[in-house]
C-alpha positions in Angstrom: 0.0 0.0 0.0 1.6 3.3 -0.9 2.2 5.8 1.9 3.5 9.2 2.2 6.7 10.4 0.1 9.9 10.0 2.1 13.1 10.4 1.4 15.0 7.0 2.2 18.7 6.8 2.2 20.1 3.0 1.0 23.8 2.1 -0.5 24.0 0.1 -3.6 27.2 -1.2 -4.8 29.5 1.2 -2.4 27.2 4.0 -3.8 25.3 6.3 -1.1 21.5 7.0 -2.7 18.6 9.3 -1.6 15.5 7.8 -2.7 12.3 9.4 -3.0 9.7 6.8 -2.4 6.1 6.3 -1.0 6.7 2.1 -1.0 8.0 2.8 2.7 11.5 2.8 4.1 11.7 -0.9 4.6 10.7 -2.4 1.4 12.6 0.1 -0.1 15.7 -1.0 1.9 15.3 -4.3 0.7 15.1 -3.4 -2.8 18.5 -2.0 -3.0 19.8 -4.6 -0.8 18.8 -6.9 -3.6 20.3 -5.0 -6.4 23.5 -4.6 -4.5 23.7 -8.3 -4.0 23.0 -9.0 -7.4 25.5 -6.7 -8.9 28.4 -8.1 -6.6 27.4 -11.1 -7.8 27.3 -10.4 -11.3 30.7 -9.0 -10.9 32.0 -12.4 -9.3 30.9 -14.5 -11.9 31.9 -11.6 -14.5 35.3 -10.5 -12.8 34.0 -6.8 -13.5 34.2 -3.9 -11.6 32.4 -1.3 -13.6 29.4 -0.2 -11.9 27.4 0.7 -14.9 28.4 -2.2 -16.8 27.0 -4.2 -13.5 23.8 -1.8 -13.4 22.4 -2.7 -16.7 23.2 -6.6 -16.4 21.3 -6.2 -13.0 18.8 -4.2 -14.4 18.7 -7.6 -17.4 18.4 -10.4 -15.0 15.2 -8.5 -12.8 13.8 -7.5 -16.3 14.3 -11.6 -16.7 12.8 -12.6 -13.6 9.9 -10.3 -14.0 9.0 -11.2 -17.6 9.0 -14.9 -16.4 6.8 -14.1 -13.2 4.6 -12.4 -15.8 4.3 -15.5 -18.5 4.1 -17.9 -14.9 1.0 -15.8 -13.9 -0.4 -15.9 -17.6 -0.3 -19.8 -17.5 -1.9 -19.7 -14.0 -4.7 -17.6 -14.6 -5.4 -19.6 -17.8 -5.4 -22.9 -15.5 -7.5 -21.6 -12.9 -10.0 -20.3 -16.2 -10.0 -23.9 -17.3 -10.6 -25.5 -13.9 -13.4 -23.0 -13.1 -14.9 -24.0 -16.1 -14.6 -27.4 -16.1 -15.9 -27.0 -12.3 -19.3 -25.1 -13.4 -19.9 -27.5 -16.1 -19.7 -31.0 -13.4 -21.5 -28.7 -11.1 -24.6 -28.2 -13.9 -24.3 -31.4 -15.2 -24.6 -33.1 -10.8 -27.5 -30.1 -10.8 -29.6 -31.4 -13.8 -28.9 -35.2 -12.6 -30.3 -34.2 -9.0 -33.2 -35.3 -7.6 -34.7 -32.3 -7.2 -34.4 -30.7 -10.7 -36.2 -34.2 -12.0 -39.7 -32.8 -10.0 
């Protein structure tokens, strides 16, 4: 839920930021915790130091992870469509089989 502005001060890769944020100090925290982590570990496996170099690959492997949270939800919602279907239509047929809709 998004709260009042704030400024929020976090440290990514050695590099003091002020962030302006209504997403709450916290989350935001986390945020750049994660991006820090993943840009020193991108570095590891890469053997770079370049900061900007590190930014964008960063900024690749969340775009990554969010396109294939977004296709993972597609194929979820299109399950649950199908079930719910399939659901109504045992649901009519156990209705027009009952007892009661024979009187």
């Amino acid at each position: 839920m998004a709260g009042k502005m704030q400024n929020v001060p976090v440290e990514i890769y050695d590099q003091p930021y002020n962030l302006r944020t209504d997403s709450g100090e916290q989350y935001t925290q986390e945020l750049a915790r994660a991006v820090d982590a993943t840009m020193r570990a991108i570095g590891e496996q890469t053997r770079s130091y370049d900061s900007v170099k590190l930014a964008v690959l960063a900024a690749l492997h969340f775009a990554d992870e969010c396109q294939r949270f977004k296709i993972r939800y597609s194929h979820l919602q299109q399950a649950v469509t199908e079930k719910a279907i399939l659901f109504t239509e045992v649901l009519d047929e156990g209705l027009e089989d009952s007892p009661a809709a024979k009187r």
